[in-house]
C-alpha positions as CSV (number, residue, x, y, z in Angstrom):
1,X,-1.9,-5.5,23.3
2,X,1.7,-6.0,24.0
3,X,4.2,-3.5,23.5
4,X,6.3,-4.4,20.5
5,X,9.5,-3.0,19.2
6,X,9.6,-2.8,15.4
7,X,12.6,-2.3,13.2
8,X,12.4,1.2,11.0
9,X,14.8,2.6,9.0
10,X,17.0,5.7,10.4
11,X,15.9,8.7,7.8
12,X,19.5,8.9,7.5
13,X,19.5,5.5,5.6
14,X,22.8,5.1,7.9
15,X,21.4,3.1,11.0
16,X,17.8,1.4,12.2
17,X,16.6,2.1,14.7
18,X,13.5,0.7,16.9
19,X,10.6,2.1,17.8
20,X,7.1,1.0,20.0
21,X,4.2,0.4,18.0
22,X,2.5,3.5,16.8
23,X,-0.5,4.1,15.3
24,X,-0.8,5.8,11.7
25,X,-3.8,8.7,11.2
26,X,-6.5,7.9,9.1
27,X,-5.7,9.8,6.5
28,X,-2.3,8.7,6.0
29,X,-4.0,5.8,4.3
30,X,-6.4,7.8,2.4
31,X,-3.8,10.5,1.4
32,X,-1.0,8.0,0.2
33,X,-3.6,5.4,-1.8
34,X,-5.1,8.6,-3.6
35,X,-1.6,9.5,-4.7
36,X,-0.5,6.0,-5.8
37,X,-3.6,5.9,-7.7
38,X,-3.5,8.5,-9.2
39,X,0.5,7.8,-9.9
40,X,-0.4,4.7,-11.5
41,X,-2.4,6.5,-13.9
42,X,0.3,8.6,-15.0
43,X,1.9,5.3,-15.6
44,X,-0.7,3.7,-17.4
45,X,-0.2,6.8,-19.6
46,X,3.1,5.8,-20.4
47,X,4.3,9.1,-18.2
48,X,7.6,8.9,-16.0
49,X,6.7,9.5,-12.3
50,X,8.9,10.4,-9.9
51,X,7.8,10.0,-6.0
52,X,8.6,13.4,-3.7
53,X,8.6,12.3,-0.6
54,X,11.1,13.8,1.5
55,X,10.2,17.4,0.9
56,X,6.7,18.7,1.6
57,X,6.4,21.6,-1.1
58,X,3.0,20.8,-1.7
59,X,3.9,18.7,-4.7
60,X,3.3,14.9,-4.1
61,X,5.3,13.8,-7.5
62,X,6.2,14.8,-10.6
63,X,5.5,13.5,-13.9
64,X,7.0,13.6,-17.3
65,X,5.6,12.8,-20.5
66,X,7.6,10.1,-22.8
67,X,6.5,9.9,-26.2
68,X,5.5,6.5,-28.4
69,X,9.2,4.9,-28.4
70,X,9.3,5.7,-24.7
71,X,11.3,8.9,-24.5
72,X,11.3,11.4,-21.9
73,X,10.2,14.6,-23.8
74,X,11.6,16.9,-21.4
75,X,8.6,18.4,-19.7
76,X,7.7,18.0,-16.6
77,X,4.5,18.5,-14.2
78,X,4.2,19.1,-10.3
79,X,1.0,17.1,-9.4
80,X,-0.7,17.4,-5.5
81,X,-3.5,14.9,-4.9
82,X,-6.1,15.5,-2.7
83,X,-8.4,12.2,-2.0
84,X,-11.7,11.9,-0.4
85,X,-15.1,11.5,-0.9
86,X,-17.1,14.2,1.3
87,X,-14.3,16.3,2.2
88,X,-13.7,17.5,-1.4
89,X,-16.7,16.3,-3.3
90,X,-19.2,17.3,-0.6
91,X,-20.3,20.6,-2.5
92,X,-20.7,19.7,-6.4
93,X,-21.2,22.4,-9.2
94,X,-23.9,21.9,-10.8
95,X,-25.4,23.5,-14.3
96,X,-29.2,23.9,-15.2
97,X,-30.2,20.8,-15.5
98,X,-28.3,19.4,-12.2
99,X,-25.2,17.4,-13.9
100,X,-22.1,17.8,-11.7
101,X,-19.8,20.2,-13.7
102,X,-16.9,20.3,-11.1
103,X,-15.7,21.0,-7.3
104,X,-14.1,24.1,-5.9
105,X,-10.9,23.3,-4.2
106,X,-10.4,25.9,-1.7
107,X,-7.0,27.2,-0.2
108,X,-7.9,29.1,3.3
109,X,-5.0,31.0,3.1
110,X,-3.8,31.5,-0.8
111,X,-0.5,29.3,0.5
112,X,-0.9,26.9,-1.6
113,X,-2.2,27.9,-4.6
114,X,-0.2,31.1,-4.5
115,X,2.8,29.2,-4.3
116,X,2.0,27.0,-7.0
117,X,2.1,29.4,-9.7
118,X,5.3,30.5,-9.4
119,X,6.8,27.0,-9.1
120,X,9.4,26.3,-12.7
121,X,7.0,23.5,-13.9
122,X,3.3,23.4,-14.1
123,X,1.3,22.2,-11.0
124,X,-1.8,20.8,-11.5
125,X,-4.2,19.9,-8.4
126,X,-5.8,16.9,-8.8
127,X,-9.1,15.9,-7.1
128,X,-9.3,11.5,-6.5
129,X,-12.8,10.2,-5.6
130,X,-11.5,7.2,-3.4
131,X,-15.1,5.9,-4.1
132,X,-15.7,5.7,-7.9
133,X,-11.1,6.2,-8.3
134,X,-11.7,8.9,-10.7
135,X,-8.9,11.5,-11.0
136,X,-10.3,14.9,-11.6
137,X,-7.3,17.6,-12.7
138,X,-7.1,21.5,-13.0
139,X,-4.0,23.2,-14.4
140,X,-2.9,26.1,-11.7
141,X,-2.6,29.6,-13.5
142,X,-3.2,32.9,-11.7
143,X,-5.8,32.9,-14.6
144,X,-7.4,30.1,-12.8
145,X,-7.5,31.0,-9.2
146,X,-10.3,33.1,-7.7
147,X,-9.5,35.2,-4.2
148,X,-12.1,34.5,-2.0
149,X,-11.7,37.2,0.3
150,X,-9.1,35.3,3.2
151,X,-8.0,32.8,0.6
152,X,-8.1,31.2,-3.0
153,X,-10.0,28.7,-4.7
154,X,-9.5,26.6,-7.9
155,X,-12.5,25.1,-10.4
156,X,-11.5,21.3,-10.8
157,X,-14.2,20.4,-13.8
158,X,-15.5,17.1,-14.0
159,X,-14.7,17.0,-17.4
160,X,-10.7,16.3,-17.5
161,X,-9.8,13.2,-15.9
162,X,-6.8,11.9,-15.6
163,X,-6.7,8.8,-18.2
164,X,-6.3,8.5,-22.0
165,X,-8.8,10.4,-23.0
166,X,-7.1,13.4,-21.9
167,X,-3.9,12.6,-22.5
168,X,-3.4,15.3,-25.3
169,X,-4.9,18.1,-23.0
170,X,-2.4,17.3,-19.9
171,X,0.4,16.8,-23.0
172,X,-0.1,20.8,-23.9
173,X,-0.4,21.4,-19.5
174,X,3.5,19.9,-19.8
175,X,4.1,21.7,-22.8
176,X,3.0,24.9,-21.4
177,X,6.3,25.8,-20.0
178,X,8.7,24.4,-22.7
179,X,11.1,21.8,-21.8
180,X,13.4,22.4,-19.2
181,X,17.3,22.2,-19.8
182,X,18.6,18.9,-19.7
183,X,21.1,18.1,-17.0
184,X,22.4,14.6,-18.5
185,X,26.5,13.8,-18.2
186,X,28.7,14.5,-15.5
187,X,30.0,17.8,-14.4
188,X,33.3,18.8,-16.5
189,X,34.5,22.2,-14.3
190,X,33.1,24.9,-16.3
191,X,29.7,26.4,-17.2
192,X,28.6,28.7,-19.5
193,X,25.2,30.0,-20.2
């Protein structure tokens, strides 16, 4: 096909700037569907989500819990998707009588998971089947992660699922840390602590 210039904004947000026609990876798709799934969840929840796309900390939004008037309660919680449905689904735990009980998710490295647990908020890494759009969650604790020799891994059970249901499980999650200071009003000079 024809070369064609298209119109993109400058990450600056000060000037566009064209560029040729490019071709996006496949799992851009994948990745960013997953994650505005599983955002919309949140939302369906009643939650406050808050996109974090300009910084890479391996934290893909952050969510906050409102309560039944609609109020931020002041808690907040890092969440990374990761979507697919071989890549991290291909190797189901199974018990005795072969029901799926969860998926490891494994960190090669310990970058990821390691870094996690010493983040301010709670992280929790979610697993989304693109095929059946279940959301499949596991709080991060040091408690929770298992060295595999190189690396780390995490149990994501099939039992909590992102949706009402569990709503009162990822509420204590949030809860977990206490409620972070509140940063409402305009700066007046001085601060004490």
């Amino acid at each position: 096909p024809p070369s064609v210039a298209i119109l993109h904004p400058d990450p600056s947000g000060r000037n566009c700037c064209f560029t040729e026609r490019m071709r996006a990876r496949k799992t851009e798709a994948k990745g960013s569907g997953g994650q505005s799934e599983v955002r919309s969840k949140f939302e369906y929840l009643g939650w406050a989500v808050m996109p974090n796309p300009d910084h890479d900390n391996g934290t893909d939004f952050v969510a906050s819990p409102r309560d039944e008037r609609r109020f931020e309660l002041g808690m907040y919680i890092g969440v990374q998707v990761k979507t697919g449905d071989r890549h991290y689904f291909k190797r189901p735990k199974k018990d005795e009588s072969g029901e799926v009980t969860g998926w490891w998710y494994v960190d090669d490295d310990d970058t990821e998971l390691g870094n996690w647990t010493r983040l301010l908020a709670p992280q929790l890494i979610v697993l989304h089947n693109e095929e059946t759009h279940t959301a499949y969650w596991e709080h991060v604790t040091p408690a929770a992660i298992r060295s595999t020799g190189k690396g780390a891994k995490i149990f994501v059970p099939a039992s909590q699922t992102v949706d009402a249901e569990h709503q009162e499980a990822l509420l204590e999650v949030a809860a977990s840390f206490g409620s972070l200071p509140s940063l409402e009003g305009s700066w007046g000079g001085d601060l004490e602590i």
